[in-house]
Every structure is written in structure tokens, then in C-alpha cells.
C-alpha positions in Angstrom: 23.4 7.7 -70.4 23.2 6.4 -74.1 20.4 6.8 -76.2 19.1 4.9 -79.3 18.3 7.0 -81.7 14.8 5.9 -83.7 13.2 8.0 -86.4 9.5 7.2 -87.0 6.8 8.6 -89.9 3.6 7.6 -91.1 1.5 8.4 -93.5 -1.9 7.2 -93.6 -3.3 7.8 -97.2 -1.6 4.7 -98.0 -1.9 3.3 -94.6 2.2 3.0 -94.2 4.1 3.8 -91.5 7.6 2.7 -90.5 10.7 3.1 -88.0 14.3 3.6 -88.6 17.2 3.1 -86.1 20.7 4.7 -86.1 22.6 1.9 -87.0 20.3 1.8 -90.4 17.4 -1.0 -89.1 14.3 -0.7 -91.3 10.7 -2.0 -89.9 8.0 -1.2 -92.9 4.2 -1.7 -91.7 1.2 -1.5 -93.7 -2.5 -0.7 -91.9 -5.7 0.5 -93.5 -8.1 3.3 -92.8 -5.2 5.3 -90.7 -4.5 9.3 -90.1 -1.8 10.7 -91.0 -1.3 11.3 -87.0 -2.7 7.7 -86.2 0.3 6.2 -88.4 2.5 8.2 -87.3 1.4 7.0 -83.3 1.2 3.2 -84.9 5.1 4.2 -85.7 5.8 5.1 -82.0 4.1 2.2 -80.6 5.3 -0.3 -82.9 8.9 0.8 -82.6 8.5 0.9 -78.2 7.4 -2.5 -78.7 10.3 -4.2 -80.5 13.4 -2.2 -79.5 14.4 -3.3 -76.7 16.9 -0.4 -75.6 15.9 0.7 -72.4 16.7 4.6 -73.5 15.5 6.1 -76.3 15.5 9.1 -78.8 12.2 9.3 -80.9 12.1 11.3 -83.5 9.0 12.8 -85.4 8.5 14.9 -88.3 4.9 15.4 -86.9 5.0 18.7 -84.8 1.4 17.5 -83.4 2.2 14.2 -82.5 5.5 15.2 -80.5 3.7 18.0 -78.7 1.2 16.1 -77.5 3.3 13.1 -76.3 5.5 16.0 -74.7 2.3 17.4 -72.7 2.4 20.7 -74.5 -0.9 20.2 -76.6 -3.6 18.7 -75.3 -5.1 15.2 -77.0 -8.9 15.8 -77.7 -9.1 13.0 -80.7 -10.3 9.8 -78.7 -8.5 7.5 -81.1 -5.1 9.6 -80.5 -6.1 9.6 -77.1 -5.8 5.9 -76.6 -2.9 5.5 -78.9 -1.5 7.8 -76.6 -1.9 6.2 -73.5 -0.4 3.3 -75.2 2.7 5.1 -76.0 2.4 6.0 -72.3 2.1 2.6 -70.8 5.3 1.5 -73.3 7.3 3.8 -71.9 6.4 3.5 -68.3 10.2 2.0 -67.7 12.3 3.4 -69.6 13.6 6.6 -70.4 12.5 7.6 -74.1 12.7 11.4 -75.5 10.0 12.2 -78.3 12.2 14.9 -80.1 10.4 17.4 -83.5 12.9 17.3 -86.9 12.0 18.6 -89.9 10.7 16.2 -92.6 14.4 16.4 -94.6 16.3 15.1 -91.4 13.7 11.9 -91.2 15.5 8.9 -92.2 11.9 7.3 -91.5 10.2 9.9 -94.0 12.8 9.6 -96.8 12.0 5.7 -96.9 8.7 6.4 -96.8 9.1 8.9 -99.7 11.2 6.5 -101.9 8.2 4.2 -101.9 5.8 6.1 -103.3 8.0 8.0 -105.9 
């Protein structure tokens, strides 16, 4: 089975978040009033919703965010919660992997950081 490979980060200070396929698509998104772990979820979500490989590879620089989406932590933030259970319902047909990388190995983060430098 082949899997897409997507790297997602958010960062919500300045209310970006974005996504990052393999084969070097770019999707930049701007939203106000986020987390840091609510942009990185708007990442997620946005990317499920417009890729429209059936398997996928997410991957996160957010330790939190991966864990939870991987059942090992539990989600006690209601707005994570239902971001969550979006994520969920997004991936209800398809076969995605939410993977952990550290921040120098996210091609999502290093956009992210070139726009604020």
C-alpha cells in the first residue's frame, strides 16, 4: 500500500498554519484567535479535506497533538476535543497514519519558519 506523505504545523500566535505534501505542494492558511495545538488540528483537518489520496502519512512536529489522535493521551480540551472528532470523522475511510518528527524534519514548520524570519 502507498502512502502520501503530508507534513502539517501550526502555530497560532500568528494564527498560521499550513500543510506540505511530498511531491513539494504548499497550502498556507491564516485564522485568528488559534492555539498553537488548535492550528496545528486546523492543519490536520484542512489537509484530510483537500487531499484526496485515500492513504496517508501525517506528520506532526506536535508530540501532543499526535498522541492524542493516536489514542495514547487523552483529549480533555473541549475545543481539541471536537477538532478531534473532526479529524476522526475525515478519516473514517481511509487509511491515514499520524506519525511524531522532530521540528527540523518538518517541511511544514520550515515554511512556517521562513515566514516569520
Amino acid at each position: 500500500m502507498n502512502f502520501l506523505r503530508v507534513y502539517v504545523d501550526g502555530s497560532g500566535r500568528e494564527g498560521y498554519y499550513c500543510y506540505v505534501t511530498e511531491d513539494k505542494t504548499i497550502r498556507i492558511f491564516k485564522e485568528k484567535s488559534l492555539t498553537n495545538n488548535q492550528a496545528e488540528y486546523k492543519a490536520i483537518i484542512t489537509a484530510l479535506k483537500e487531499i484526496p489520496e485515500i492513504n496517508l502519512i501525517i506528520y506532526s512536529d506536535s508530540q501532543l497533538a499526535v498522541r492524542q489522535l493516536n489514542g495514547v493521551y487523552q483529549i480533555r480540551d473541549p475545543k481539541l476535543k471536537t477538532l478531534a472528532s473532526e479529524v476522526r470523522r475525515l478519516c473514517s475511510d481511509r487509511s491515514v497514519l499520524f506519525e511524531w518528527i522532530p521540528r527540523n524534519q518538518n517541511l511544514a514548520g520550515k515554511v512556517l519558519d521562513k515566514m516569520f524570519r
